[in-house]
C-alpha positions as CSV (number, residue, x, y, z in Angstrom):
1,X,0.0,0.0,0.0
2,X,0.8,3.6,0.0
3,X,3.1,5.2,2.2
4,X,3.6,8.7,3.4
5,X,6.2,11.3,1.8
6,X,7.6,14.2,3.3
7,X,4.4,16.4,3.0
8,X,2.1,13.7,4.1
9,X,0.5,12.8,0.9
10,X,0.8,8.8,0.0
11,X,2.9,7.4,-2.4
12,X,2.4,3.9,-4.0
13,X,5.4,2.4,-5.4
14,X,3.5,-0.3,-6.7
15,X,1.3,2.6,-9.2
16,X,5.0,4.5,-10.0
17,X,7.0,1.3,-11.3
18,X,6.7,0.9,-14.7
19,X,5.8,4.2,-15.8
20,X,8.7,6.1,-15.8
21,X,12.5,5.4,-14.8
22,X,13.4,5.4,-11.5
23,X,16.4,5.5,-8.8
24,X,14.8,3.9,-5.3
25,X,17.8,4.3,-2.3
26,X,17.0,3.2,1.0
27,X,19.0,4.9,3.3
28,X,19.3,4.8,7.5
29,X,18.0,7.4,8.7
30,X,17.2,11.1,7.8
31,X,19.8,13.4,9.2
32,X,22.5,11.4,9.9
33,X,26.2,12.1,8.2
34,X,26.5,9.3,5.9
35,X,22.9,9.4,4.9
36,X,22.7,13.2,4.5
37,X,26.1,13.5,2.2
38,X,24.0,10.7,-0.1
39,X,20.6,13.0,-0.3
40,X,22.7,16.1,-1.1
41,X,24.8,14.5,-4.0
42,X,21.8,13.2,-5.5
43,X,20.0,16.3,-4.8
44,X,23.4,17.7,-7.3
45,X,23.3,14.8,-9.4
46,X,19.3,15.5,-10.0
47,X,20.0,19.4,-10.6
48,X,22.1,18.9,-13.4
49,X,21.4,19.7,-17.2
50,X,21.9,16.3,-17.8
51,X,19.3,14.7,-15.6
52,X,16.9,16.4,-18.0
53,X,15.4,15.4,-21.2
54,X,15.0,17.2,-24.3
55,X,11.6,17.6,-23.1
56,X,12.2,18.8,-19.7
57,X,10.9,15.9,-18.2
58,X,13.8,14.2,-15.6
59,X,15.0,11.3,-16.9
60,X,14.5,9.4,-13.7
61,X,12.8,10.2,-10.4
62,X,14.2,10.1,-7.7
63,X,12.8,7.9,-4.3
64,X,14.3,8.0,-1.1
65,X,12.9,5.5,2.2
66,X,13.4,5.2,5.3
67,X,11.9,4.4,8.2
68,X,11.9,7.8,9.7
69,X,8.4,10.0,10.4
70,X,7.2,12.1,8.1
71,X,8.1,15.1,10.0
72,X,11.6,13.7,10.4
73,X,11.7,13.0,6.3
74,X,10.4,16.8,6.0
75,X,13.1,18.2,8.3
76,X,15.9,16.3,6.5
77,X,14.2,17.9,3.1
78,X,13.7,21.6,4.1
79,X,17.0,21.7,5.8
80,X,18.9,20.2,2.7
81,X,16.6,21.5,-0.2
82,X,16.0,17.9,-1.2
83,X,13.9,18.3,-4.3
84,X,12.6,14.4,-4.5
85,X,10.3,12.7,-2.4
86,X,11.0,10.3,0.4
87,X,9.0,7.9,1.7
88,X,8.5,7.3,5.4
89,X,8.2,3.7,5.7
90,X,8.3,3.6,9.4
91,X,6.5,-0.3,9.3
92,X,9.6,-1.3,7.0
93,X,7.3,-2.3,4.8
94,X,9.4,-0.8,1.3
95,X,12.2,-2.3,3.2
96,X,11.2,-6.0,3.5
97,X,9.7,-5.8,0.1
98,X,13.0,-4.9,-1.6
99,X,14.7,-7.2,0.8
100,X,16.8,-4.8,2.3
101,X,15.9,-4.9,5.8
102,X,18.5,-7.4,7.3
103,X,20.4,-5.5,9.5
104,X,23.7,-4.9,8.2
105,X,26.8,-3.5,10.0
106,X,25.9,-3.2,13.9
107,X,22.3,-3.5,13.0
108,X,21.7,-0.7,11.2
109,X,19.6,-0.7,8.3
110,X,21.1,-1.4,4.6
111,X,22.0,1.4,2.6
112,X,20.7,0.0,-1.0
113,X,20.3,1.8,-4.0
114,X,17.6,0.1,-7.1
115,X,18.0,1.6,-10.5
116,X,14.6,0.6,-12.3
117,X,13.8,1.1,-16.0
118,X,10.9,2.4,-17.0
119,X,9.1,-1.0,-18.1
120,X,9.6,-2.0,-14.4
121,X,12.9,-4.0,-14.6
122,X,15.4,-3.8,-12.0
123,X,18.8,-3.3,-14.0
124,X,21.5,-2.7,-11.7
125,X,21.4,-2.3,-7.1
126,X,24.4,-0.4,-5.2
127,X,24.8,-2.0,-1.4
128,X,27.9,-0.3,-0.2
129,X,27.3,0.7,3.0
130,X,30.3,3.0,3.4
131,X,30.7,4.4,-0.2
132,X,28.5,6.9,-0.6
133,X,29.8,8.3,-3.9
134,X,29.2,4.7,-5.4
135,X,25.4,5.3,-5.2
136,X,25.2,8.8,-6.6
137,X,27.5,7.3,-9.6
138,X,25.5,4.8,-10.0
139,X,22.5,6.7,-11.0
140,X,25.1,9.1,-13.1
141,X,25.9,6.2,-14.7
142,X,22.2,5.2,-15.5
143,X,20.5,8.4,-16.0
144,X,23.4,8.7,-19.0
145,X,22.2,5.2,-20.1
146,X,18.5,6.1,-20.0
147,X,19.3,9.0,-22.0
148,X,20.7,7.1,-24.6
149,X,17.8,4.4,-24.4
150,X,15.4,7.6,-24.3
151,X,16.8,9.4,-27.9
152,X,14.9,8.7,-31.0
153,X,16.4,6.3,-33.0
């Protein structure tokens, strides 16, 4: 079922997939260091020309989750400018779909990253735990793909 961005109004990931491209990162929690130097480099990675198609739709959205509140996922994206929505799924219900809620290092929540074409296929994950820069590449590295995939041929 749905679950609750940022401004309170529900998301269903189930009605999103398969519509348009997408970059799904599961992260911690809201606010933390290692969770909040992977929002803003997105958040750079997502204001660049290039993240936009010729017409000026972005080539993929962008979803974050985790299990904070929604007032915690709104603080974290007022006091960053975090223009994408994240999800709070404080029932880990995202989580345990994905299968990304076994508790990794000292039992914090994975830190996993789903690049997901627009037809609904999952075509590449990012797990590292303490790279962050390997996630935001990652969707660098797709959104140039989709771009490509995108262009009339």
């Amino acid at each position: 079922g749905p679950l609750m961005d940022q401004n309170g109004q529900p998301v269903d990931l189930a009605d999103i997939i398969g519509k348009q491209a997408l970059c799904i990162f599961f992260y911690p929690a809201a606010l933390t260091k290692g969770c909040t130097q992977e929002a803003c480099s997105l958040r750079d990675t997502a204001s660049k020309p290039t993240f936009t198609s010729a017409d000026n739709t972005p080539i993929m959205r962008i979803i974050g989750v985790s299990s904070d509140t929604v007032a915690k996922q709104q603080e974290f994206a007022h006091k960053h400018n975090l223009p994408y929505t994240l999800l709070a799924d404080t029932e880990q219900v995202a989580r345990r779909a994905y299968k990304c809620s076994d508790k990794a290092l000292l039992f914090i929540p994975q830190r996993v990253t789903y690049i997901i074409d627009k037809t609904g296929i999952v075509r590449e994950t990012e797990d590292s735990a303490i790279r962050m820069g390997a996630h935001t590449k990652l969707v660098e590295k797709w959104v140039e793909i989709f771009a490509k995939e995108n262009a009339p041929q």
